[in-house]
C-alpha beads as a LAMMPS data file, in Angstrom:
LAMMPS data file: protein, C-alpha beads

189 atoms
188 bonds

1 atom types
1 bond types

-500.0 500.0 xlo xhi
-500.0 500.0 ylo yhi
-500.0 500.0 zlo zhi

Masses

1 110.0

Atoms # bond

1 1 1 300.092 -381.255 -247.812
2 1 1 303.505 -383.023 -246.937
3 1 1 301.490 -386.267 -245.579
4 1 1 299.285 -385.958 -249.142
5 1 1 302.548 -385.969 -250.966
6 1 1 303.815 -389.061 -248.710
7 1 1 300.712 -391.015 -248.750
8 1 1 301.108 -390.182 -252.896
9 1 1 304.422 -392.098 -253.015
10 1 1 303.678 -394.849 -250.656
11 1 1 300.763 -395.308 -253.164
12 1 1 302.657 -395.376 -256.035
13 1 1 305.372 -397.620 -254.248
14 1 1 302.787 -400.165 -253.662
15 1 1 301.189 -399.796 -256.981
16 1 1 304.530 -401.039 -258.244
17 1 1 305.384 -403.892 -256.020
18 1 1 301.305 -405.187 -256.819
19 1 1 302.105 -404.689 -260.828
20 1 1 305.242 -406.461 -260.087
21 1 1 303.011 -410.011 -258.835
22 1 1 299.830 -409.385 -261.017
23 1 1 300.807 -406.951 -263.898
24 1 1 297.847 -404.996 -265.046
25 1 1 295.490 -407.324 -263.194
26 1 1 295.927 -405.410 -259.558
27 1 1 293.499 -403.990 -257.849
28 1 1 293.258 -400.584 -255.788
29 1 1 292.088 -403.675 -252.652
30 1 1 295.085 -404.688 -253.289
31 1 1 297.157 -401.947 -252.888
32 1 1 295.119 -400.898 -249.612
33 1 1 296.039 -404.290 -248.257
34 1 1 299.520 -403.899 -249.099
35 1 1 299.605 -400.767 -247.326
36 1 1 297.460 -401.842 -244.478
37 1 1 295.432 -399.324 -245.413
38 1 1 291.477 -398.409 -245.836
39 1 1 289.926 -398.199 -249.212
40 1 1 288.588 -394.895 -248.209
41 1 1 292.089 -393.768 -247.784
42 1 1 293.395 -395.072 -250.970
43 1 1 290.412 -392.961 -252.797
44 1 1 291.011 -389.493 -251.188
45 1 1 294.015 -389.728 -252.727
46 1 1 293.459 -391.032 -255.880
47 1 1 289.991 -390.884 -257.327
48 1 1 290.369 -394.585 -258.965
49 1 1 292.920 -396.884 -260.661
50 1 1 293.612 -395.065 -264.098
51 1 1 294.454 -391.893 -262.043
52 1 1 296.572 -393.874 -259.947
53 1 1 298.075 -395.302 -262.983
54 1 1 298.544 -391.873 -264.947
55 1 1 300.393 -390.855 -261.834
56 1 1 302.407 -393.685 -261.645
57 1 1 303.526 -393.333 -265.205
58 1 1 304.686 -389.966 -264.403
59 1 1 306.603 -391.486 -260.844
60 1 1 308.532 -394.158 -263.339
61 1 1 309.396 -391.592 -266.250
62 1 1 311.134 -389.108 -263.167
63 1 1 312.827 -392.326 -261.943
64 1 1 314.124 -392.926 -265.112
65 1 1 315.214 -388.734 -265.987
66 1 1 317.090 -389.337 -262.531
67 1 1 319.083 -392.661 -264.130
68 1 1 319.451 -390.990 -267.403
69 1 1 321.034 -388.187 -265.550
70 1 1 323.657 -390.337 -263.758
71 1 1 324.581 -391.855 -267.165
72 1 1 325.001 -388.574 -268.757
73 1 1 327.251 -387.459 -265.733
74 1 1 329.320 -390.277 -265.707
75 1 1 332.895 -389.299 -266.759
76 1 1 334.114 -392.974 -266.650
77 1 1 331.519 -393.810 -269.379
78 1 1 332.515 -394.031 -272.939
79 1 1 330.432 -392.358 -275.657
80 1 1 329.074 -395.793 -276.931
81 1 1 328.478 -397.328 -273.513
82 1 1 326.492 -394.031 -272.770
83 1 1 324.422 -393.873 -275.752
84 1 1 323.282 -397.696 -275.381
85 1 1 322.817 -397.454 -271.434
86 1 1 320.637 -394.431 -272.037
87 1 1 318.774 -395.726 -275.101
88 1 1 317.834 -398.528 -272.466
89 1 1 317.536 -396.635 -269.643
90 1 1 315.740 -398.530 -266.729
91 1 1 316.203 -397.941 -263.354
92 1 1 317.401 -401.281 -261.533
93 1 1 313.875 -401.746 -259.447
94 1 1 311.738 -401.932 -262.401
95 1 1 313.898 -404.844 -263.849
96 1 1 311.667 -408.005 -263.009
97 1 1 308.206 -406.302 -262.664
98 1 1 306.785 -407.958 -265.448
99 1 1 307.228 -404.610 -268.029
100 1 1 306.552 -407.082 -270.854
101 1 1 302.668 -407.037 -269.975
102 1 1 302.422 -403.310 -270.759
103 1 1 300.790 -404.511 -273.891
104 1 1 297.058 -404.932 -272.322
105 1 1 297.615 -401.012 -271.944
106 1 1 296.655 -400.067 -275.115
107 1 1 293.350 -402.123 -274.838
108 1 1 292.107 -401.398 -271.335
109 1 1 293.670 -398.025 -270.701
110 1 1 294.454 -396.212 -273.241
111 1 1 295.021 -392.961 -271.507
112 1 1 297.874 -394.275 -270.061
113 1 1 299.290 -396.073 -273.186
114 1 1 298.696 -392.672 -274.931
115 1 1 300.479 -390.793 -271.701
116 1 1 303.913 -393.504 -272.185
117 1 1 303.747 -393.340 -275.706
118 1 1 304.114 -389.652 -275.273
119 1 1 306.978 -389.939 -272.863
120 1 1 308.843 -392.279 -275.153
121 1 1 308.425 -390.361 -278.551
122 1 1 309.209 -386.793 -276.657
123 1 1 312.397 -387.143 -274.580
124 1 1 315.051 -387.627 -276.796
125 1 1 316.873 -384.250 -276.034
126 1 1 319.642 -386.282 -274.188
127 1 1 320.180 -389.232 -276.705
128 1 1 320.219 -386.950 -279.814
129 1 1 323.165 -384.746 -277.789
130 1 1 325.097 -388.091 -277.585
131 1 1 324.610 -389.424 -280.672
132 1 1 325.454 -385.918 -282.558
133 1 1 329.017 -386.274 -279.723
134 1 1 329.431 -389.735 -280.973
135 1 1 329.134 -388.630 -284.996
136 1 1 331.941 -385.770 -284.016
137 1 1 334.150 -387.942 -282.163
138 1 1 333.651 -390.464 -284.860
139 1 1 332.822 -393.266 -282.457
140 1 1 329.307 -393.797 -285.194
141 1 1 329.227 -393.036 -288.563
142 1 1 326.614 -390.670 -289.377
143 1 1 323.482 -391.582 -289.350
144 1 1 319.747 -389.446 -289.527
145 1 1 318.757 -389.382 -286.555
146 1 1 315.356 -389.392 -286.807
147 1 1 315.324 -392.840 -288.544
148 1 1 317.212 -394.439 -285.557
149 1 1 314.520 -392.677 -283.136
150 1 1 311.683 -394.407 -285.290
151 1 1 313.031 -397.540 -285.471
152 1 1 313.210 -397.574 -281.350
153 1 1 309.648 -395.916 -280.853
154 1 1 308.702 -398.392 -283.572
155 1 1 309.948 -401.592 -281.493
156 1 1 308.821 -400.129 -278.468
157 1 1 305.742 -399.312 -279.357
158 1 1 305.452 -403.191 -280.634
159 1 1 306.678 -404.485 -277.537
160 1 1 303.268 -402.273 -276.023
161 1 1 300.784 -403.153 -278.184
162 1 1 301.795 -406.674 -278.930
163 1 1 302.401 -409.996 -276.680
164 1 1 305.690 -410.846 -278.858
165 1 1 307.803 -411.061 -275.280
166 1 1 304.955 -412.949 -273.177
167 1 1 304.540 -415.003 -275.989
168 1 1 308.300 -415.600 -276.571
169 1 1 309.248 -415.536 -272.622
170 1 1 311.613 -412.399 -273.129
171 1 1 311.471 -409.944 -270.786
172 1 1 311.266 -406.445 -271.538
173 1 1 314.413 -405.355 -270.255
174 1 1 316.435 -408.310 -272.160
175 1 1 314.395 -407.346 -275.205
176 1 1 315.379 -403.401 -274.724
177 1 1 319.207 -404.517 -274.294
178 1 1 318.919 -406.914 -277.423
179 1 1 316.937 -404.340 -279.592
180 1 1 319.970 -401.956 -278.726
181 1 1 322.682 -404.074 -279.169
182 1 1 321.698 -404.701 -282.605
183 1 1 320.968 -400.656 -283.030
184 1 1 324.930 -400.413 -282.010
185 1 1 326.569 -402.949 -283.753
186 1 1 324.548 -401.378 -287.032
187 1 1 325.959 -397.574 -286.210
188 1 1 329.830 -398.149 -284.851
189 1 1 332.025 -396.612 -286.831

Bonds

1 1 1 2
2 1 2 3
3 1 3 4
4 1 4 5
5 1 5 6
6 1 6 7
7 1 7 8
8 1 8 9
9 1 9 10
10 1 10 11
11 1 11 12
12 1 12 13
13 1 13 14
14 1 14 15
15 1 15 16
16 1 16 17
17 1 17 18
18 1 18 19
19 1 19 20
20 1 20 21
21 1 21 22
22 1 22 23
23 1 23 24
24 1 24 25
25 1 25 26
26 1 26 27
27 1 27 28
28 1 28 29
29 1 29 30
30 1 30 31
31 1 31 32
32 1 32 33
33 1 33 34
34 1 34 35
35 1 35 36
36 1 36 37
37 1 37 38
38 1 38 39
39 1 39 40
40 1 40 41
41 1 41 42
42 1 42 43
43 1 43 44
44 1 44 45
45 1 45 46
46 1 46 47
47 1 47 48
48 1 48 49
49 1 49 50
50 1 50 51
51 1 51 52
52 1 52 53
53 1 53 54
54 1 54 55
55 1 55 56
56 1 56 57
57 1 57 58
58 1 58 59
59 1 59 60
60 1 60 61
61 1 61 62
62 1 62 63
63 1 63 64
64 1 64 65
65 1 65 66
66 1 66 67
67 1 67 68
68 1 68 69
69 1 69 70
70 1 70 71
71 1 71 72
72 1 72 73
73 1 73 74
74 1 74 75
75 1 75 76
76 1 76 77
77 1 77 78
78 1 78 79
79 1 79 80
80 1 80 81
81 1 81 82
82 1 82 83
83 1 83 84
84 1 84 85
85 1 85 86
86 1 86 87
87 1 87 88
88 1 88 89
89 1 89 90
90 1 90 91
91 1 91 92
92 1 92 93
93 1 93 94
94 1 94 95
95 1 95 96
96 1 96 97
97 1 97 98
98 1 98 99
99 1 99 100
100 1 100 101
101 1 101 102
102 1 102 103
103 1 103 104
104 1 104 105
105 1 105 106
106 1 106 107
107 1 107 108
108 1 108 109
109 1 109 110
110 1 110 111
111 1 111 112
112 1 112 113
113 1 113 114
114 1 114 115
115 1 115 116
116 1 116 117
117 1 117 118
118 1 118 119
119 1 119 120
120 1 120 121
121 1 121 122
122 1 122 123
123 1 123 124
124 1 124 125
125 1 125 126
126 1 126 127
127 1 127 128
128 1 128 129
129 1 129 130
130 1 130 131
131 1 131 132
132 1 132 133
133 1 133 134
134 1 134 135
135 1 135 136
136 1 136 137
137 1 137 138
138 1 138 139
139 1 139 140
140 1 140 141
141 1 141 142
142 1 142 143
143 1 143 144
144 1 144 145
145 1 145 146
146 1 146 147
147 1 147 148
148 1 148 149
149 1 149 150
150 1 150 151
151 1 151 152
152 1 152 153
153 1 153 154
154 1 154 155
155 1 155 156
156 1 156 157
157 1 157 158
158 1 158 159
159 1 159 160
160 1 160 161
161 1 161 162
162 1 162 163
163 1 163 164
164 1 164 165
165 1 165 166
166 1 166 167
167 1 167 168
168 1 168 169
169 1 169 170
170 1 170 171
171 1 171 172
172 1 172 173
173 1 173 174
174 1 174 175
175 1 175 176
176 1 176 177
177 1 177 178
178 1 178 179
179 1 179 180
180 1 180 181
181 1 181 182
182 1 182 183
183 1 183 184
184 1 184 185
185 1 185 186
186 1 186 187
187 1 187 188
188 1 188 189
């Protein structure tokens, strides 16, 4: 079971560093390559690609509970630098993998479009506790909520289902950071 759960991860590792040089385009040969591998291997673990990838969708959104956790622990952090690191939470090694390709997703596999979208539109828990602490303290001025979390799922979901940053050259993390920074300089107080 423990070598299943290994194998898993090694998988998943090499699923990202293949997105990272072909985006969406990879290939489950080329992750058994990668990992010097058989195919065989690769498929008694996962039964094809969009398995693979549902799985790896669930392997990025626990990397990126575990950074949103550090943020929220961090007693050196200010109330506005948390809410705009967590609004844009990425963990440093997804960075430069090429995020601003997601859009084919929503074309060619929309399972796992409909699996992110999920994770994006569900997890606010964390975000909505810091922006209510940053109404109280007074760092924001009050704002409904709910609007702020549409206008992010809004531009997120754009940045999925559209080529706007291929097109443009912007990379999904700079896009993230520059969709926030405007959020922020629209709520300080």
């Amino acid at each position: 079971m423990a070598a299943t759960v290994e194998m898993k991860e090694k998988i998943l590792e090499a699923a990202i560093e293949e997105f990272e040089k072909k985006g969406l385009k990879f290939t489950m040969d080329d992750i058994a390559k990668n990992l010097a591998i058989s195919k065989k291997t690769l498929y008694a673990v996962f039964q094809n690609k969009e398995e693979m990838m549902l799985a790896l969708a669930d392997y990025c959104f626990a990397d990126i509970k575990k950074s949103e956790k550090e943020i929220l622990e961090d007693p050196d952090m200010d109330i506005l630098t948390k809410i705009e690191k967590i609004m844009v939470v990425l963990p440093d090694r997804y960075q430069n993998i090429g995020l601003q390709n997601l859009y084919q997703l929503s074309d060619k596999y929309p399972k796992i479009y409909q699996r992110v979208e999920t994770y994006l539109s569900t997890d606010w828990d964390a975000t909505i506790g810091l922006l209510e602490q940053g109404m109280a303290q007074g760092k924001i001025r009050p704002i409904k909520i709910p609007i702020l979390q549409a206008m992010v799922e809004g531009t997120i979901q754009q940045f999925f289902t559209d080529n706007i940053l291929v097109e443009n050259q912007i990379g999904y993390d700079d896009a993230l950071k520059e969709m926030i920074h405007i959020i922020i300089s629209g709520i300080k107080a």
